[in-house]
C-alpha positions in Angstrom: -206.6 65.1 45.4 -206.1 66.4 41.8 -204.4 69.6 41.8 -206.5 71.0 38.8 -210.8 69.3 38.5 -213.0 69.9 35.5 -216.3 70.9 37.1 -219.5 71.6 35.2 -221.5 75.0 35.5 -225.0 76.4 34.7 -223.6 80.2 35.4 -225.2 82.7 33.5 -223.7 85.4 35.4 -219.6 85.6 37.0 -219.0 88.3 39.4 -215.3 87.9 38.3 -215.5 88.6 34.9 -216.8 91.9 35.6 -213.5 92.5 38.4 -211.2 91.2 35.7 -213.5 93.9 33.7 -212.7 96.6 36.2 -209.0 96.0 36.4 -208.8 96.4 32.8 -210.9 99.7 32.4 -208.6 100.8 35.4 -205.9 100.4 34.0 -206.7 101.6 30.5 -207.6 105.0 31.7 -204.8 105.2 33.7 -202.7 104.8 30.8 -204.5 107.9 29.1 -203.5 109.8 32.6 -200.1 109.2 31.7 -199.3 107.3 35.2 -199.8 103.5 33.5 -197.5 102.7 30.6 -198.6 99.8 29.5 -202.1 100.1 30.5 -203.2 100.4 27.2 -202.9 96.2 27.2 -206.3 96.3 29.1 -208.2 97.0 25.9 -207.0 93.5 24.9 -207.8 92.0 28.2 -211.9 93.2 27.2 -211.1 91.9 23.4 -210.4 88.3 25.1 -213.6 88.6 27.3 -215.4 89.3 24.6 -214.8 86.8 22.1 -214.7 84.2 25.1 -218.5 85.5 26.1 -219.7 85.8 22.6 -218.8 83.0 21.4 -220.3 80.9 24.4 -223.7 82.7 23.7 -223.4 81.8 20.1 -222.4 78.2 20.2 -224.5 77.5 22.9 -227.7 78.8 21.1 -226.7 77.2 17.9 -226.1 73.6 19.5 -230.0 73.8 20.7 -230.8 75.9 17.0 -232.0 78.8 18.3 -229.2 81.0 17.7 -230.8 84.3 15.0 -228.6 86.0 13.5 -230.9 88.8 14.3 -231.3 88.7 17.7 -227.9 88.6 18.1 -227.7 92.2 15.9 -230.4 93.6 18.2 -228.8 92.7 21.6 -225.2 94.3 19.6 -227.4 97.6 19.0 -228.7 98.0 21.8 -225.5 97.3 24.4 -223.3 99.7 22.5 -224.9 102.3 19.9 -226.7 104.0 22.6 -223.7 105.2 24.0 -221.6 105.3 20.9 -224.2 107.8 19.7 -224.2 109.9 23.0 -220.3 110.3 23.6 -220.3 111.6 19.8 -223.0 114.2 20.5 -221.2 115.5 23.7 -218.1 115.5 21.9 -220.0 117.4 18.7 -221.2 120.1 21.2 -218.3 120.9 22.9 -216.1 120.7 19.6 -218.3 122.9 18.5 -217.8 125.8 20.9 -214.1 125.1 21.6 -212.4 123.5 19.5 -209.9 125.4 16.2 -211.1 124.6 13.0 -208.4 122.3 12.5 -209.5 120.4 15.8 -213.0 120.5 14.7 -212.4 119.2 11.2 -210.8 116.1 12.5 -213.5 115.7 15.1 -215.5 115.8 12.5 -214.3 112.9 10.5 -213.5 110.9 13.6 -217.3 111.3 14.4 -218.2 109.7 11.1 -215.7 107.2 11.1 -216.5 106.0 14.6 -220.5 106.3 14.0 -219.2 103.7 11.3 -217.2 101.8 13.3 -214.4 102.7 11.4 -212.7 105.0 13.5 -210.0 102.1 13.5 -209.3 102.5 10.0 -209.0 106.3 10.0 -206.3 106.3 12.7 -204.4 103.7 10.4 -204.9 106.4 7.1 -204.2 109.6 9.3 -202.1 109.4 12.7 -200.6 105.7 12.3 -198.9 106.1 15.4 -201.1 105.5 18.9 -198.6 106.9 21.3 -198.9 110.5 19.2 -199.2 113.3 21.7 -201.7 115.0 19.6 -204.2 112.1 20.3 -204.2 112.9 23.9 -206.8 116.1 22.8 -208.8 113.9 20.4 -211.9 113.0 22.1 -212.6 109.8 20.1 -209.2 108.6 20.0 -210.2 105.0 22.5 -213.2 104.0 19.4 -211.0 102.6 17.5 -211.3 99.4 19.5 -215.1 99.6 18.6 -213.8 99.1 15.3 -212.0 96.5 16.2 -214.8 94.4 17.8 -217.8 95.2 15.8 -216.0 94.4 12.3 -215.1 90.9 14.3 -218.8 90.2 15.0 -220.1 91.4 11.5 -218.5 88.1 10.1 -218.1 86.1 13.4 -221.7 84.7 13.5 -221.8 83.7 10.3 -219.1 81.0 10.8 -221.6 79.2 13.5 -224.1 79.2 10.6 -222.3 77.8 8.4 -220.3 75.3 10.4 -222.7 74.5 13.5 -224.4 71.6 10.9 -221.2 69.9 10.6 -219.9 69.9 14.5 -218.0 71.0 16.6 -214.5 69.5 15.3 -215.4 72.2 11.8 -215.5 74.9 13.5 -212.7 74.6 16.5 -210.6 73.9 13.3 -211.8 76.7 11.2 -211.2 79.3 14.3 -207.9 77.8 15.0 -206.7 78.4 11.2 -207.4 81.6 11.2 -206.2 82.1 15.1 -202.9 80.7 14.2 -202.5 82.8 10.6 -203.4 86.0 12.7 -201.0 85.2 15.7 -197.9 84.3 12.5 -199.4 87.9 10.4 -199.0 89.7 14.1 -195.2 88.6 14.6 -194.2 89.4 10.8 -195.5 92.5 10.2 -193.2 95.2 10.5 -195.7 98.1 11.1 -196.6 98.9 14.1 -199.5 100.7 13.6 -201.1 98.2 11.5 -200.8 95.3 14.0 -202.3 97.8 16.7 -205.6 98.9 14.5 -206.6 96.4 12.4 -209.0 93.5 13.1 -206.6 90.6 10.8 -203.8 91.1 13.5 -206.0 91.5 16.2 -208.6 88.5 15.7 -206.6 86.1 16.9 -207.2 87.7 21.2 -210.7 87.6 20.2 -210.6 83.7 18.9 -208.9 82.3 20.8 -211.3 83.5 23.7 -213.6 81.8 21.4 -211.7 78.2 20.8 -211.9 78.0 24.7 -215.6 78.8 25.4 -216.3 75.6 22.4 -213.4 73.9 23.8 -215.1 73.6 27.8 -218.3 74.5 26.9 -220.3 74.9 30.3 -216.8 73.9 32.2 -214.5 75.9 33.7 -211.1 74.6 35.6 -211.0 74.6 39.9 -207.6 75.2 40.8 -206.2 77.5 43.5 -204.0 79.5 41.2 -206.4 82.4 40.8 -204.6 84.8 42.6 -201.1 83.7 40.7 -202.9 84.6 37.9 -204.5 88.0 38.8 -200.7 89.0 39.8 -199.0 87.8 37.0 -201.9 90.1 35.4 -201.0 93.3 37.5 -197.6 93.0 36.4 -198.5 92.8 33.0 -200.4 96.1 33.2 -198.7 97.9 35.5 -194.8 97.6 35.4 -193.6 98.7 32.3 -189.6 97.9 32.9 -190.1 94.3 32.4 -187.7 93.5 30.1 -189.9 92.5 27.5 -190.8 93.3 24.4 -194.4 95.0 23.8 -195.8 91.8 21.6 -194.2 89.6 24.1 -196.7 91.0 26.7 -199.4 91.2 24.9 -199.0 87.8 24.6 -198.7 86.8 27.9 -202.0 89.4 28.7 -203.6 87.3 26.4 -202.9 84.4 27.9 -203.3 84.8 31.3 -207.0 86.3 30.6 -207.7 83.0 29.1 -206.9 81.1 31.9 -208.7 83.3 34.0 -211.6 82.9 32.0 -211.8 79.3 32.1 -211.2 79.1 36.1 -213.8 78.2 38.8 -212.5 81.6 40.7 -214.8 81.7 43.1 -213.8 78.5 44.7 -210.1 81.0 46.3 -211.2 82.9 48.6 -208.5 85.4 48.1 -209.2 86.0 44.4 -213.1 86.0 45.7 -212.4 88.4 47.7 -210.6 90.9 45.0 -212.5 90.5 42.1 -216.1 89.6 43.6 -216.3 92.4 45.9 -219.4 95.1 45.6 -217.2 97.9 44.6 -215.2 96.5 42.0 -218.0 94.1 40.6 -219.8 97.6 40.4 -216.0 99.3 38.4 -217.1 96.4 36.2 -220.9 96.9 35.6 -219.4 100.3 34.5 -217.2 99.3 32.5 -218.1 100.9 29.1 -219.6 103.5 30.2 -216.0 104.4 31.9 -214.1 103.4 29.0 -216.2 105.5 26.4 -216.2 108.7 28.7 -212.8 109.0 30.3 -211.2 109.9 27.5 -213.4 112.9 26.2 -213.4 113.9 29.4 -210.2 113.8 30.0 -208.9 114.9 25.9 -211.0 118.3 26.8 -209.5 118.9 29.9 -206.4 119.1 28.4 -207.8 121.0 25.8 -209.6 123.8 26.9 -209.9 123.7 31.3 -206.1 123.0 32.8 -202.7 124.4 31.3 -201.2 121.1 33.3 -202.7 118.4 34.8 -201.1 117.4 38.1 -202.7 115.1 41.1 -205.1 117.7 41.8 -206.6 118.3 38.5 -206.6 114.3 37.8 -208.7 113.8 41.3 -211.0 116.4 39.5 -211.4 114.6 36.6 -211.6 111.1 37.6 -214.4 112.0 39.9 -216.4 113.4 36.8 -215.5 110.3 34.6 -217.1 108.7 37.6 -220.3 110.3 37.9 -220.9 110.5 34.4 -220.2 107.0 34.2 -222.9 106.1 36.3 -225.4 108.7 35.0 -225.0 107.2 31.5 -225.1 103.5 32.9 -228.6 104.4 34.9 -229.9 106.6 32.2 -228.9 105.4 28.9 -227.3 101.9 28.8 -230.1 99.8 31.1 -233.1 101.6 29.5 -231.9 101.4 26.3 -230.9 97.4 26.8 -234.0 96.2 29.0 -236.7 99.1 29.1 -237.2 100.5 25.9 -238.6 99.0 23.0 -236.3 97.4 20.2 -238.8 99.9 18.0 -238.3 102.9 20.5 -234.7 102.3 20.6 -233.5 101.9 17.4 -235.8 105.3 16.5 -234.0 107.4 19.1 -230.5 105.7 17.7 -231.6 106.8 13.8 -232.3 110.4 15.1 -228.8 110.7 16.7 -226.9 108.0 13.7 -228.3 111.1 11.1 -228.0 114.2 12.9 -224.0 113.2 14.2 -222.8 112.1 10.4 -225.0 115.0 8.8 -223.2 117.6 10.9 -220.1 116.2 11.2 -219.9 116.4 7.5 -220.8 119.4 7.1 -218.0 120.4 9.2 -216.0 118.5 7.4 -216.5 120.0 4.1 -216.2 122.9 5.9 -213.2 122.3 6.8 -214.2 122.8 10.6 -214.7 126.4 9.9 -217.9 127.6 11.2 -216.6 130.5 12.7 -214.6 133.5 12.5 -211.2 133.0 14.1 -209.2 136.4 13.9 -206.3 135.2 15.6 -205.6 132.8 12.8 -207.3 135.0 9.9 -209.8 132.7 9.2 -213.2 133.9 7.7 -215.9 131.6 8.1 -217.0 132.5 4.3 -213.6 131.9 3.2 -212.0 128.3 3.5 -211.0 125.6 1.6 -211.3 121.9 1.7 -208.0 120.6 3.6 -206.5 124.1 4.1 -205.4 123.0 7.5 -203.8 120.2 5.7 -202.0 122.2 3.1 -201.2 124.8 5.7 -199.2 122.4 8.0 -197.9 120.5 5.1 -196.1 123.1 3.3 -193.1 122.9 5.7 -191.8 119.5 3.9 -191.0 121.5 0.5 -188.4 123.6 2.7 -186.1 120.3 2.9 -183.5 121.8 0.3 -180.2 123.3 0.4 -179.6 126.5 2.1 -179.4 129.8 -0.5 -176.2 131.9 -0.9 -177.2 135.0 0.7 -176.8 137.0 4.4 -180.3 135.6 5.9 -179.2 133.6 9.3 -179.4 129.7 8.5 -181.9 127.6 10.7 -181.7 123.8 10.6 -185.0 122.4 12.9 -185.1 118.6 12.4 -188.1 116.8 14.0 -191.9 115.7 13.9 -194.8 117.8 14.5 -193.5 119.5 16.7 -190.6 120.7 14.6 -193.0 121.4 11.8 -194.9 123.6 14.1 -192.0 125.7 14.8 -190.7 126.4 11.7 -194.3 127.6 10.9 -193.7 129.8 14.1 -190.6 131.1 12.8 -192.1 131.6 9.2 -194.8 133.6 10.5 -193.0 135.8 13.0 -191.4 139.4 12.6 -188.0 137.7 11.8 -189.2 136.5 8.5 -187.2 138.0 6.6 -184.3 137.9 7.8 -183.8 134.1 8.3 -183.7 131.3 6.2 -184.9 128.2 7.2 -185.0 124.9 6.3 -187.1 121.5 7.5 -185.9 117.6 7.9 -188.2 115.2 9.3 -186.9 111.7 7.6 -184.1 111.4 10.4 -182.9 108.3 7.9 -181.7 110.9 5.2 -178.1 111.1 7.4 -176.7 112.6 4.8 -178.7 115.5 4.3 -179.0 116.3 7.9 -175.0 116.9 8.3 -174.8 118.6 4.7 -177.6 121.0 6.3 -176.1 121.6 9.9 -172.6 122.2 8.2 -174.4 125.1 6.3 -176.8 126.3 8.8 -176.0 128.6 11.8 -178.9 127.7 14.1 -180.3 123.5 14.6 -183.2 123.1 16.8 -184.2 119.3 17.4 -187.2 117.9 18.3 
C-alpha cells in the first residue's frame, strides 16, 4: 500500500481549514496577550489559506470561463468591508471620548489608512517596528495585514485574465517567478520592518498557496501524517526558544500550512478529531470576526479600564472578544454576505466609508484636538498641525555637549521611553536647575562616553 495516494475531491467546504483557521486566530491573539511569542506567525498561517483558497476559486472559474472580475470584487466587499467599517466606527467612538489628542490624532490617520487598506503602509512611514510597546494601545494596529491581502488581490486576478488563455504551464510559471524573487527579496533585505509590512516580501506565503491549488487542482494528498503536521505547527507558534531564527520559522509555518492544505485530513482520525470538532470548526467560522476585534478590545483595556492586566483581567476580556465576535458574525458578517442586497450593502458600506474618513480627517487636521485638555494646556481653539509631533520631537536637538555651568548634568540614553522622560524632567520644578541632555542612536559610542564622562546623572532605557 502506497504510503502517500492522490485522491480526487468535489469539496466545496473543509471542516479543517477552518480548525487550522482557529489555531491561527488563537494563537494570534494570544500573542497580543503577551503569553504567545511567536504567535504573531498565525497571521501568515491565514495569508497561506488565503492565497491557497482564492486562487482555487479563481482558476477553477476561469478554466470553465466564468470567472468576472466583478463578482469576484463583490464577494471581496462584502466578506470584509462590513466589518472593516464597523471596528473603525467603534474604535472612532471610543477614541473619541477617551483617548489624548495625541492618541486620537493617530487613530485618526490609522482610520483612514486602514479604510484604505493602507494601514500597512502607514505603520512602515510611522512606527516601523511591530513589536513597539506603544502599539499595544493602538486599536487598529492587526489591519495592517488587510493591507497586506487586499493590495495582493487588487492585482492577483488579473494574472488569470491574462494568462488563463494560454494554460496552465503560463501561469504556474508566472506565479513561481515572482514566488521565488519574493522569497530571494525576503532573505536580502536588511529591514525588518519592511519585510514584515509590505506585500513584495510577503507575496510569496500567499503564492505559493496559490502554485499548489493549480498544481492539484481538485486533489488533495491521503497520508496519515496529519497530526505530525498539526504538531510540528504548535511548535511553530507556541515555543519561542527554538533555536531558530524568526525568518527561519516563518518558513517552516509556511510550509507546513501548505502541506496541510493539500492533505485528505479527514481520512486520520486523530487530526479529525482536533480540527473537525464543533467547537473549534465554530473558533474558525469566527475567525475574522475574532481577529478584527480582539485587539481593540483588548488595546482599550489597556488604555483606559485596567492599570495591569493579570489572569483575571484577560478572562474578562477574552470573554468579551468572544461575545462580540459572535454578535458581529450573526449580525453583520452573514447578513451582509448572504442576506442583504449587493445594492443594500454596498449603500450601508458608502455611509460608514464617508462618515469614518470624513471624521477621522477632521481629527486629523485637528490634530486630535477636539477638546479641552487642562492637564496638558491644550485649548481646543488653539492647536497646530503635528504639535504632538514637534512636542515629542524636540528632545533630539538636546544631543550636544554639556554647558560649563553649576546646573546638575543628566545623561538619559534610550527610545521612547527615554524621550518621555527627559520631557518629564524638562517640565518639572527642577527645571532649572538641571541640565540635560538626550542620546537615542546607541551606534554614536563615542558620544555616549564623551556625555557620561561629563554628566553626573545617566538613566538608561
Amino acid at each position: 500500500m502506497n504510503i502517500f495516494q492522490i485522491i480526487n475531491t468535489k469539496k466545496k467546504y473543509r471542516k479543517d481549514i477552518d480548525g487550522l483557521r482557529a489555531i491561527s486566530v488563537i494563537a494570534v491573539i494570544l500573542f497580543h496577550f503577551g503569553l504567545l511569542e511567536r504567535g504573531y506567525l498565525g497571521v501568515d498561517v491565514f495569508f497561506v489559506i488565503s492565497g491557497y483558497l482564492i486562487t482555487g476559486i479563481i482558476y477553477s472559474k476561469s478554466l470553465v470561463g466564468k470567472f468576472s472580475i466583478k463578482d469576484f470584487y463583490i464577494r471581496r466587499v462584502r466578506r470584509i468591508l462590513p466589518l472593516v467599517l464597523l471596528i473603525t466606527v467603534v474604535a472612532l467612538i471610543v477614541g473619541v471620548f477617551k483617548m489624548l489628542p495625541d492618541d486620537l490624532e493617530n487613530l485618526a490617520q490609522s482610520i483612514i489608512a486602514t479604510n484604505f487598506f493602507g494601514n500597512n503602509i502607514l505603520a512602515v512611514l510611522t512606527t516601523k517596528n511591530y513589536w513597539d510597546v506603544v502599539n499595544e494601545f493602538k486599536p487598529l494596529m492587526h489591519t495592517w495585514s488587510l493591507g497586506v491581502e487586499e493590495q495582493f488581490y487588487m492585482v492577483y486576478p488579473f494574472l488569470f485574465m491574462v494568462l488563463i488563455k494560454f494554460g496552465k504551464k503560463p501561469i504556474l510559471f508566472f506565479l513561481f517567478s515572482l514566488t521565488v524573487s519574493s522569497m530571494i527579496i525576503f532573505f536580502i533585505e536588511p529591514k525588518e520592518y519592511l519585510k514584515f509590512y509590505l506585500i513584495p516580501y510577503r507575496f510569496f506565503e500567499l503564492s505559493i498557496g496559490g502554485i499548489v491549488a493549480i498544481v492539484l487542482h481538485n486533489k488533495l494528498i491521503k497520508h496519515n501524517f496529519s497530526v505530525v503536521l498539526i504538531l510540528l505547527l504548535l511548535v511553530l507558534l507556541g515555543v519561542s526558544k527554538l533555536n531558530i531564527s524568526d525568518s527561519v520559522a516563518l518558513i517552516g509555518t509556511v510550509i507546513v500550512t501548505v502541506l496541510f492544505l493539500i492533505s485528505d485530513n479527514s481520512t486520520t482520525r486523530i487530526a479529525s478529531l482536533l480540527l473537525e470538532n464543533r467547537l473549534v470548526v465554530f473558533i474558525g467560522l469566527l475567525s475574522y470576526s475574532l481577529y478584527m476585534w480582539h485587539q481593540v478590545i483588548l488595546s482599550y483595556a489597556r488604555y483606559f479600564v485596567f492599570e495591569r492586566i493579570g489572569g483575571e483581567e484577560l478572562c474578562y476580556i477574552s470573554a468579551l472578544i468572544l461575545v462580540t465576535s459572535m454578535l458581529s458574525y450573526y449580525l453583520v458578517e452573514r447578513p451582509m454576505r448572504y442576506k442583504l442586497s449587493f445594492k443594500a450593502s454596498l449603500g450601508i458600506l458608502l455611509v460608514g466609508f464617508f462618515l469614518t474618513t470624513s471624521a477621522s480627517s477632521i481629527i486629523y487636521l485637528r490634530a486630535g484636538v477636539i477638546k479641552d485638555v487642562p492637564e496638558l494646556s491644550i485649548d481646543k481653539n488653539n492647536y497646530t498641525k503635528n504639535m504632538h509631533s514637534a512636542y515629542n520631537h524636540r528632545i533630539y536637538e538636546f544631543n550636544s555637549d554639556f554647558g560649563d555651568n553649576e546646573k546638575l548634568k543628566i545623561l538619559v540614553i534610550g527610545n521612547s521611553f527615554a524621550r518621555d522622560w527627559c520631557n518629564v524632567l524638562l517640565e518639572s520644578r527642577y527645571k532649572d536647575k538641571i541640565e540635560v541632555r538626550y542620546q537615542f542612536d546607541l551606534s554614536n559610542k563615542e558620544l555616549i562616553k564623551k556625555l557620561k564622562l561629563s554628566s553626573q546623572l545617566v538613566f538608561l532605557s
